[in-house]
N, C-alpha and C positions, 0 to 999 in steps of 0.2 A: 516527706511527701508520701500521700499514701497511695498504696499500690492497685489496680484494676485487673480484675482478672477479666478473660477472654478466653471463649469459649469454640473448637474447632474441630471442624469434622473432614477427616479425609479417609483415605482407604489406607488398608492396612501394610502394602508393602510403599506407599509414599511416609508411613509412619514410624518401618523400621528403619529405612532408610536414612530420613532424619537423625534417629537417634543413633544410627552408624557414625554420621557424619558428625553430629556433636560432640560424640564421643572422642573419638578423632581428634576433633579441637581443644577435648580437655574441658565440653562446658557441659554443662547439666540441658536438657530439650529447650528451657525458655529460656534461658540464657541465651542459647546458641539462634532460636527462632525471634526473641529481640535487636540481637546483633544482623541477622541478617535483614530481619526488615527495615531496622536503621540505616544499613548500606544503601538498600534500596531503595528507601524516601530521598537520602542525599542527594543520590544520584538521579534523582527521578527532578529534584529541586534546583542539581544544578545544569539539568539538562533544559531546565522551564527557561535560568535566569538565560540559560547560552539563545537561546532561541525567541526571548521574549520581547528583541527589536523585529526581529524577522515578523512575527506576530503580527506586531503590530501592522507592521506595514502589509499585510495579507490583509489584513481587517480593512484597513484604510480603503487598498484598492477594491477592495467587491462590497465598501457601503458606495466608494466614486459609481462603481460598477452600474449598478442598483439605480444610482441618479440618472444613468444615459436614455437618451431618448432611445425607444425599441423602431429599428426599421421595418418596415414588411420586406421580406423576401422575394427571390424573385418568381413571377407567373410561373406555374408550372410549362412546362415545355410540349409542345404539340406531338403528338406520334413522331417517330421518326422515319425518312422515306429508305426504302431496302438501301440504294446507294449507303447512306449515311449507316445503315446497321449492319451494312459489311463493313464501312470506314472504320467504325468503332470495333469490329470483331476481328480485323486486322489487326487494331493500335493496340487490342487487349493481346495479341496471340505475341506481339512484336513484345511488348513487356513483360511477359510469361515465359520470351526465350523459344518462341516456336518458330520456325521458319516459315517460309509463303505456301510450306508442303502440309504445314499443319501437326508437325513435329517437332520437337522439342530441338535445336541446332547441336550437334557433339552426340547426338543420341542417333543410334541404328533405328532404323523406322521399325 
């Protein structure tokens, strides 16, 4: 089989570092930067095969999606009268944790 070269540009301490790490291994740069992108494909291939029912069924649901009839929304809503935009700045303060004093409850005013 014949072989392809390929051609790569990186910065110089990602380049010693490689050849740290080959070294290490006991391989020569392409060897070691072969090997590793072999790992990588595998795993990249058998992360596709682990997930390619899942896919599918994602795909399925938003072409179903896609087919739904679109509703209109509802009217936008009329000003609201003070009563109702206390009611609301109450129900906001109550889920915030503020007391009726306008204070956070457990907290020193």
């Amino acid at each position: 089989m014949a072989k392809a070269r390929i051609t790569i540009s990186l910065e110089q301490d990602q380049a010693e570092r490689i050849r740290r790490h080959a070294e290490r291994a006991g391989m020569d740069v392409s060897a070691y930067l072969v090997h590793a992108a072999t790992r990588q494909m595998a795993e990249s291939d058998a992360i596709e095969e682990q997930f390619a029912e899942v896919d599918a069924l994602i795909a399925q649901a938003e072409r179903a999606a896609d087919e739904l009839p679109v509703e209109p929304g509802p009217e936008p809503a009329a000003e609201l009268t003070e009563q109702e935009r206390r009611e609301v700045e109450e129900a906001l303060g109550l889920v915030q944790g503020q007391g009726r004093r306008g204070h956070r409850s457990g907290y020193a005013a």
